[in-house]
SENUZA-484206 format. One record per residue: y, z, x of N, C-alpha, C in turn; residue in three letters. Coordinates in steps of 0.1 Angstrom, whole numbers, padded with zeros to 4 digits, always signed. Each point is the difference from the previous one (the first is absolute). Layout:
YZXYZXYZXAla;...
This chain:
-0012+0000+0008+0012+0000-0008+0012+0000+0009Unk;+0012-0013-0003+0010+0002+0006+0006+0004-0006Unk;+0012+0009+0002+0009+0009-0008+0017-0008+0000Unk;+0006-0004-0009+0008-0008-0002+0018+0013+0010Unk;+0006-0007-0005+0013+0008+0008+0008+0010-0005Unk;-0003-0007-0013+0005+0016-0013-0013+0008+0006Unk;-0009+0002+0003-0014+0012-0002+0005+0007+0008Unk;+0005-0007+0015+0000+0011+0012+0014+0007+0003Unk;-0002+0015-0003+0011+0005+0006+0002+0002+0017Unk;+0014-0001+0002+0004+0006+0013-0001+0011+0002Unk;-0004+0011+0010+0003+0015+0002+0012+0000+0001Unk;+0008+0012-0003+0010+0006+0001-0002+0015+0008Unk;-0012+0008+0002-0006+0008+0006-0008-0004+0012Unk;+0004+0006+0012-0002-0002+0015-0004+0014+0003Unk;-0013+0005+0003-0010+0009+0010+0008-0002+0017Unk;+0007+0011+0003+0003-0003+0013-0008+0009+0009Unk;-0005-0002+0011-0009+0009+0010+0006-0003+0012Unk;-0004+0013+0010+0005+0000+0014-0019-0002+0005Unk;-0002-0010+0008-0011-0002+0006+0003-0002+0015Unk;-0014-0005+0007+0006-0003+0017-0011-0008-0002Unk;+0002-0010+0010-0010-0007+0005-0002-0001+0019Unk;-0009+0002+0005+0002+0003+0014+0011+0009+0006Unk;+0001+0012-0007+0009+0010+0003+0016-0003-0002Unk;+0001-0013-0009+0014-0001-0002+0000-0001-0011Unk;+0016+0001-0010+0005+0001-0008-0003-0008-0012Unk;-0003+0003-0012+0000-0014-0011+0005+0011-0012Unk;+0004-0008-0005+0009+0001-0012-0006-0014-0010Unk;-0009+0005-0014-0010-0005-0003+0007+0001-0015Unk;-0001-0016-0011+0002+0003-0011-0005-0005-0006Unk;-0004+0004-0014-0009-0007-0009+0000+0000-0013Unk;+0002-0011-0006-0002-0004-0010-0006+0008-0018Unk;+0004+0011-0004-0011+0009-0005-0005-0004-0017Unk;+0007-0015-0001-0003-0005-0010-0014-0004-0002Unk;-0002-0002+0010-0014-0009+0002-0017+0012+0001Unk;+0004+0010+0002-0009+0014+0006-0008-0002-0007Unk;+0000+0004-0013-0013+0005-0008-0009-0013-0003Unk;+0012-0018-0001-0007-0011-0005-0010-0004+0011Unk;+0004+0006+0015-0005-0007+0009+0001-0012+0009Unk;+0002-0007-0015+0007-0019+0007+0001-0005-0015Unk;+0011-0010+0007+0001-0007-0014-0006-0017-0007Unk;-0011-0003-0005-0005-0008+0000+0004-0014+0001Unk;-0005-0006+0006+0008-0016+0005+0010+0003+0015Unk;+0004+0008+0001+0008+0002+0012-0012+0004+0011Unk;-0006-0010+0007-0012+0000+0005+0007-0004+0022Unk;+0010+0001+0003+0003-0005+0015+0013+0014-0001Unk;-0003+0002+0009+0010+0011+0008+0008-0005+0008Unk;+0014+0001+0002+0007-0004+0012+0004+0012+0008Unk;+0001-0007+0010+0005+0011+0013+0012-0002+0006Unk;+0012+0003-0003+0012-0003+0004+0005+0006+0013Unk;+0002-0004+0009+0001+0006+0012+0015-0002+0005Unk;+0006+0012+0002+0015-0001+0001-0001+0004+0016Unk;+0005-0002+0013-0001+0008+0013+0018+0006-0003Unk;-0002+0012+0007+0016+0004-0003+0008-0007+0013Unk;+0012+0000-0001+0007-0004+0010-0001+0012+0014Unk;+0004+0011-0004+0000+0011+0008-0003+0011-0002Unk;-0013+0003+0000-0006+0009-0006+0001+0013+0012Unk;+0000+0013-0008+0003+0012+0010-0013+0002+0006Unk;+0000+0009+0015-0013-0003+0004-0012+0004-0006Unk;+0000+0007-0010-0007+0006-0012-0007-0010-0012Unk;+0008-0010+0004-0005-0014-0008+0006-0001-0013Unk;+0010+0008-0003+0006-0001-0015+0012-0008+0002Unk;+0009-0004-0007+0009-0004+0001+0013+0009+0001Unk;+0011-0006+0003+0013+0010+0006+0012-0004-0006Unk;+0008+0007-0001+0015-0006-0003-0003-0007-0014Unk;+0016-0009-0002-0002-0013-0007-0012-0007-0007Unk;-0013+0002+0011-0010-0014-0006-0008+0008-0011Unk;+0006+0012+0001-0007+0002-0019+0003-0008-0010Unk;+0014+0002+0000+0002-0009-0009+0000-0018+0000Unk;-0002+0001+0013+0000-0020+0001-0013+0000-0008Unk;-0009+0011+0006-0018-0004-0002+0000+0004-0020Unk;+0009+0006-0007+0000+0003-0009+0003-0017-0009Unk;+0012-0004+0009+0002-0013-0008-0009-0015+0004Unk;-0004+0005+0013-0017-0010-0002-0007+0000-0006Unk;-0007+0012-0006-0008+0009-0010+0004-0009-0014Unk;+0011+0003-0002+0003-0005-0014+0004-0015-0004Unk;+0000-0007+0009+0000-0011+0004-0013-0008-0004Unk;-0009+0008+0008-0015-0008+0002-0007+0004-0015Unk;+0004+0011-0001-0004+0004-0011+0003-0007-0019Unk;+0013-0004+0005+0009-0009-0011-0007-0014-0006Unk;-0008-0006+0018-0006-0011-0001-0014+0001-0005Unk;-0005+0010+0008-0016+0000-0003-0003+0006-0016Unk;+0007+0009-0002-0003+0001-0017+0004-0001-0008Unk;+0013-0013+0003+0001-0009-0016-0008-0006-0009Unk;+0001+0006-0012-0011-0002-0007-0012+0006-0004Unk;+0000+0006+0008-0010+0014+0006-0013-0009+0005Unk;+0001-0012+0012-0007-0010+0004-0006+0014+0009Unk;+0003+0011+0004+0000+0007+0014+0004+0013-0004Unk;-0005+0013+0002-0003+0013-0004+0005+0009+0017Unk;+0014+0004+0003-0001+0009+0010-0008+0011-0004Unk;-0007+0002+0008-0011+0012-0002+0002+0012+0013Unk;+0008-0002+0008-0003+0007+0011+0016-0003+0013Unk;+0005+0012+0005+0010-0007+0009-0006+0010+0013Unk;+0001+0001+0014-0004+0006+0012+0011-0002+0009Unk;+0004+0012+0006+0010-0003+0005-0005+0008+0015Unk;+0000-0003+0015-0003+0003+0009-0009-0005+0010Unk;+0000+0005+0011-0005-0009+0012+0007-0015+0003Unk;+0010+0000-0001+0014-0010+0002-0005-0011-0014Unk;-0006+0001-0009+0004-0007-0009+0001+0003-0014Unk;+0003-0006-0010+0003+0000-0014-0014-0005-0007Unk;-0007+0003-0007-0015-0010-0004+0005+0000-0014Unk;+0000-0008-0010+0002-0004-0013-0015-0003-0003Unk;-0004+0008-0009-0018-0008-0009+0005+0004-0010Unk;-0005-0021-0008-0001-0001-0013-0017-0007+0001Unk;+0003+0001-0015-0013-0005-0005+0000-0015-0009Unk;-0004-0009+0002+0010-0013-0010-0010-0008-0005Unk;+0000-0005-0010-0006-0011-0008+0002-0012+0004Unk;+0010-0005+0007-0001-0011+0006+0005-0007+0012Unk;-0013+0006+0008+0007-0002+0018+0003-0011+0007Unk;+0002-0014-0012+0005-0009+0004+0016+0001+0000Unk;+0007+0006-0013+0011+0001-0001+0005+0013+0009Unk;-0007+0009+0001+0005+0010+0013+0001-0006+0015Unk;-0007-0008-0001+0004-0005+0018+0013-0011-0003Unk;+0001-0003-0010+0013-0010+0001+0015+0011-0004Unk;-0007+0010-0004+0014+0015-0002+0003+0004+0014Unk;-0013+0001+0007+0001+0009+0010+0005-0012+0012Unk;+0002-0012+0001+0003-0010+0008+0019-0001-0007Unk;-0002+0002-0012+0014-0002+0001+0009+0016+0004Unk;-0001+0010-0001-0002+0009+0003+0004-0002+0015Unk;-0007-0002+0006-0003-0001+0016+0010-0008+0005Unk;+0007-0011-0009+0015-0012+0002+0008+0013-0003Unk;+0001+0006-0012+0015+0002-0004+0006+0018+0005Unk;-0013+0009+0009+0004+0012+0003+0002-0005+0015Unk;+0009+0006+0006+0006-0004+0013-0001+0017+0011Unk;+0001+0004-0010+0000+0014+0011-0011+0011+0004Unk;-0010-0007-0005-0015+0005+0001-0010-0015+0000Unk;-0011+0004+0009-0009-0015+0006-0010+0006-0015Unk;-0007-0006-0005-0008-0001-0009-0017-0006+0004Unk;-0009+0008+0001-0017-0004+0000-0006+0002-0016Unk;-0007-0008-0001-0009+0004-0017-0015-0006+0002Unk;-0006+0010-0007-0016-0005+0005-0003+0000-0017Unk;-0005-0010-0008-0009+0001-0013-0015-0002+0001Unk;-0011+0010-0005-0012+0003+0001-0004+0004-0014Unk;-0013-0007-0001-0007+0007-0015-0003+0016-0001Unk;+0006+0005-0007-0007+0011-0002+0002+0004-0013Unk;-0011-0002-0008-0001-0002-0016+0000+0014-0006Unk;-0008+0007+0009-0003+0015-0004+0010+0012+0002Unk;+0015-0005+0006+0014+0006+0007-0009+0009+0010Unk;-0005-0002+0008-0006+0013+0005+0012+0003+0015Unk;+0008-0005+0004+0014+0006+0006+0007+0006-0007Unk;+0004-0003-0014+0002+0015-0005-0009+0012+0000Unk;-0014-0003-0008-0006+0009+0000-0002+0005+0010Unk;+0000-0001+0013+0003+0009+0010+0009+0008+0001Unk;+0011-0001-0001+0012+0008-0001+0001+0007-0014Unk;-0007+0000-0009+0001+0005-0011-0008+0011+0002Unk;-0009-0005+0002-0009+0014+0002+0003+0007+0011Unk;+0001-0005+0010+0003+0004+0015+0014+0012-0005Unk;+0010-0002-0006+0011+0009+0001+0005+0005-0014Unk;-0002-0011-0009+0002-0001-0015+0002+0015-0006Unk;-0012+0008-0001+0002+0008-0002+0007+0010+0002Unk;+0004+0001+0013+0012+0010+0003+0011-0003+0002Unk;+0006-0011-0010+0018-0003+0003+0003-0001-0012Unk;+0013+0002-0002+0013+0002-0010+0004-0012-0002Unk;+0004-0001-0009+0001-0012-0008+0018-0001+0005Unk;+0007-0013+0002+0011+0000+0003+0002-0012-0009Unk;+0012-0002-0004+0008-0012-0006+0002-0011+0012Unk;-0004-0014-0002+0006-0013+0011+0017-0003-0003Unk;+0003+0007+0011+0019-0005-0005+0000-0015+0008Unk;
């Protein structure tokens, strides 16, 4: 069953966690619309948006200013990939000098032509994206389970 554009809502509720990976810093968010459904049917390819920061502190987070640059890449990529609700942000990661954006999308032909224009029209961040099947969301489910349970629900401003 593919779910039309009226069916799927956006979150407005963001799970934030402090994690590490290799003894450094992550700042982990997630999607908490999605928790109990698991995945949402037909949104069968996961993308991997790969932001590198410009100048990350040696801690691997970002510093100064590029919050907010990385805030308006964020919403940017985000603007493109889930028009329509073609693409489901499910997940943002922030640490180890990069930004990672994971959606989930119904059609990874039209996300590689989001994420290619994308890649033209942001100038102040270099842009990587990897799209892979994963029908079962099991990159969320990792993080859902993995932390899910013990974070506070925050509003996406």
């Amino acid at each position: 069953m593919t779910l039309r554009s009226s069916e799927v809502t956006k979150p407005d509720d963001w799970l934030i966690a402090k994690w590490q990976r290799n003894g450094f810093p992550l700042t982990v968010r997630m999607a908490t619309a999605y928790r109990e459904m698991g995945r949402v049917p037909g949104y069968e390819h996961k993308i991997i948006v790969v932001i590198p920061l410009n100048n990350p502190q040696p801690s691997g987070m970002p510093q100064g200013d590029e919050f907010d640059a990385l805030k308006a890449v964020e919403l940017s990529i985000c603007n493109l990939l889930e028009a329509e609700n073609e693409s489901l942000c499910v997940l943002a990661i922030t640490g180890c000098g990069t930004r990672d954006l994971i959606f989930y999308t119904r059609n990874p032909e039209q996300a590689r032509e989001m994420i290619a224009r994308a890649q033209e029209s942001i100038v102040s961040h270099k842009i990587d994206a990897a799209i892979e099947p994963d029908r079962w969301w099991e990159l969320y489910g990792f993080f859902n389970k993995s932390i899910g349970a013990t974070l506070q629900p925050e509003t996406k401003n």
